[in-house]
C-alpha positions as CSV (number, residue, x, y, z in Angstrom):
1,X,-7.0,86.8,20.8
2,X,-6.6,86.1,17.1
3,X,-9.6,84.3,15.6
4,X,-9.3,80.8,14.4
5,X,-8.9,80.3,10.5
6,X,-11.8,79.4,8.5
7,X,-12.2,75.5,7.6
8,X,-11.4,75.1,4.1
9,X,-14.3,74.9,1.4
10,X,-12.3,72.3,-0.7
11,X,-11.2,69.0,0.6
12,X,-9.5,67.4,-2.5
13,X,-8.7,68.4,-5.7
14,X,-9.6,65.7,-8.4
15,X,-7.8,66.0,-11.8
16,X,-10.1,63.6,-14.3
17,X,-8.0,62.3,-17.4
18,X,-9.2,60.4,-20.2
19,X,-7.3,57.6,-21.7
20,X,-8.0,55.9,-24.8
21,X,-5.6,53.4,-23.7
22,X,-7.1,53.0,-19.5
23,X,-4.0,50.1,-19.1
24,X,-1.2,51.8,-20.3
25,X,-2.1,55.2,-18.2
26,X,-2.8,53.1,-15.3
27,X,0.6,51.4,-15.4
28,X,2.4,54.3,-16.1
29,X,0.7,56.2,-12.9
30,X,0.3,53.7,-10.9
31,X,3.1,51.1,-11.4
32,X,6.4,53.4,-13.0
33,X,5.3,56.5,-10.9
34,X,4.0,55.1,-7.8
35,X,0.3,56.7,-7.4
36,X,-1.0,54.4,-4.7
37,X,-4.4,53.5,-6.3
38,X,-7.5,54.5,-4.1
39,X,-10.0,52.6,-5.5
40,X,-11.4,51.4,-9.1
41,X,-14.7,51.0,-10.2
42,X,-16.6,49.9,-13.3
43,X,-19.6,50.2,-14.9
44,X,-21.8,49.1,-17.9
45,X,-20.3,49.3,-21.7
46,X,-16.2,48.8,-20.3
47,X,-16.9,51.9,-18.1
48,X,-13.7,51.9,-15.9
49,X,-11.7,54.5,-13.8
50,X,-9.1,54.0,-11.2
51,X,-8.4,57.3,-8.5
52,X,-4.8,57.1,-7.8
53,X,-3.7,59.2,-4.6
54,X,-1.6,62.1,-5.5
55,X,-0.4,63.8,-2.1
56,X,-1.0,67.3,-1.6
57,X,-2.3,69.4,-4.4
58,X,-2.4,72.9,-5.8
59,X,-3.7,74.3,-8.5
60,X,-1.3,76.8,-10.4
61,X,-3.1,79.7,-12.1
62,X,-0.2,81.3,-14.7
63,X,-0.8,83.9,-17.3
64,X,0.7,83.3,-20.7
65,X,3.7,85.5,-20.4
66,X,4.5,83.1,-17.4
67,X,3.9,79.5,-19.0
68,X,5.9,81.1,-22.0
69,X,9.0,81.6,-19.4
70,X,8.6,78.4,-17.4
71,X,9.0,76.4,-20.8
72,X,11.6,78.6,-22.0
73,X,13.8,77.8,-18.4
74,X,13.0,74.2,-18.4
75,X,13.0,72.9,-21.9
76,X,14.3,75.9,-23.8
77,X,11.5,76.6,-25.9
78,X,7.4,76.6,-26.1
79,X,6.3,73.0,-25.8
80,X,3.5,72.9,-23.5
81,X,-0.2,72.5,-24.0
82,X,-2.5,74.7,-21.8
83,X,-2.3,72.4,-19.1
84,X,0.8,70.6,-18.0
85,X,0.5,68.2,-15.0
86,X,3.6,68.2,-12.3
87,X,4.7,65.9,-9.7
88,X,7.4,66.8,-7.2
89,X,9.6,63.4,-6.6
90,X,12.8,63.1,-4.0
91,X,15.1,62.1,-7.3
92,X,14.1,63.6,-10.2
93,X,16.7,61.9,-12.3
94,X,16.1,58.3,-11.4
95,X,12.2,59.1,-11.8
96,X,12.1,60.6,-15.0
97,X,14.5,57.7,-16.7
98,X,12.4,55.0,-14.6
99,X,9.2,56.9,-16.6
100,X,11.3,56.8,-19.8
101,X,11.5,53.4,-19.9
102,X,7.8,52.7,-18.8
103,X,7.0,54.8,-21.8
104,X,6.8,58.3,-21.4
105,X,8.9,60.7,-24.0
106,X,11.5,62.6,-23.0
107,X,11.0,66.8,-23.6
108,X,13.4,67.8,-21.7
109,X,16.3,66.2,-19.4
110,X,16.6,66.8,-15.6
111,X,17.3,71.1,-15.3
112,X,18.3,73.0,-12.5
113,X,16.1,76.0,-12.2
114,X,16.9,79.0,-11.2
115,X,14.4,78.6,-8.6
116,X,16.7,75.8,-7.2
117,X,14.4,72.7,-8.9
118,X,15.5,70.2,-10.6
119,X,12.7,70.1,-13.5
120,X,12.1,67.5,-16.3
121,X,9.5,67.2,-18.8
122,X,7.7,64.1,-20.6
123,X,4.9,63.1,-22.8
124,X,3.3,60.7,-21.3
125,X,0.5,58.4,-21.4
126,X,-3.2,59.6,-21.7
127,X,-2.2,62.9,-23.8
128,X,-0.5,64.4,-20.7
129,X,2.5,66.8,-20.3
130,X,3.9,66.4,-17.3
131,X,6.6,67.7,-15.1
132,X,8.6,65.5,-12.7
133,X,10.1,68.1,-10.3
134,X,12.4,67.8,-7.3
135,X,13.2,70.6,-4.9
136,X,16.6,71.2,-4.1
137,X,15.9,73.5,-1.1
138,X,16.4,72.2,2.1
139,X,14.0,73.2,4.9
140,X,16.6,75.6,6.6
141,X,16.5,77.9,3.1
142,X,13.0,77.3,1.7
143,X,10.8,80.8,1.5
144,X,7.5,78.9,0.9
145,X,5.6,76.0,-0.3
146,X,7.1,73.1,-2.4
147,X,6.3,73.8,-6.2
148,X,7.2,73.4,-9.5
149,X,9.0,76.3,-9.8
150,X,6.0,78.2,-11.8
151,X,6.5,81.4,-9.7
């Protein structure tokens, strides 16, 4: 009889981004991506933060030679900063131009990668880099988790 897993150690990863401008970021995240807020709180001296809910989480460890080639297939040259932030939508085209127009820059477009995602990259609000990623797998051909392609 095969022994029972061990209860994970970590229950939630929390990424915590300063913004200058708290308003904008919070629209952007909350209202043009969809991050169902959490809860807010706020404190002395305009002290505020808002935890939006994410979904599932990982945490993608990449040496250099790999970040080099990820931004290479997706935006066809070195663009991103050490850390990049990725969120894996059902439409990646109608998300990224919905994030377009709520103020994000455009890196790169909507690209198939050759790990069958359909990756775009933005500037968006807070200082962030992010990637809006949709899987084009379906369940029947998938070999493992959902991810951004950073294999």
């Amino acid at each position: 009889m095969a022994a029972d897993p061990p209860a994970p150690v970590v229950r939630q990863l929390r990424l915590v981004v300063e913004a200058a401008d708290h308003d904008a970021a919070v629209a952007f995240f909350r209202d043009a991506l969809g991050l169902p807020e959490e809860a807010a709180f706020s404190g002395d001296d305009d002290a505020r933060v808002v935890i939006l809910d994410a979904g599932r989480a990982t945490l993608e460890i990449a040496n250099p030679a790999q970040k080099r080639m990820i931004d290479e297939v997706e935006v066809g040259r070195q663009v991103a900063p050490r850390l990049r932030v990725a969120f894996e939508v059902d439409d990646a085209e109608a998300t990224t131009a919905r994030l377009v127009a709520a103020g994000a820059s455009e890196v790169a477009p909507p690209t198939r990668t050759p790990w069958q995602s359909l990756n775009s990259r933005l500037d968006a609000p807070a200082d962030l880099h992010i990637t809006i990623f949709q899987e084009l797998r379906t369940g029947s051909d998938d070999d493992g988790p959902g991810r951004d392609g950073d294999v």
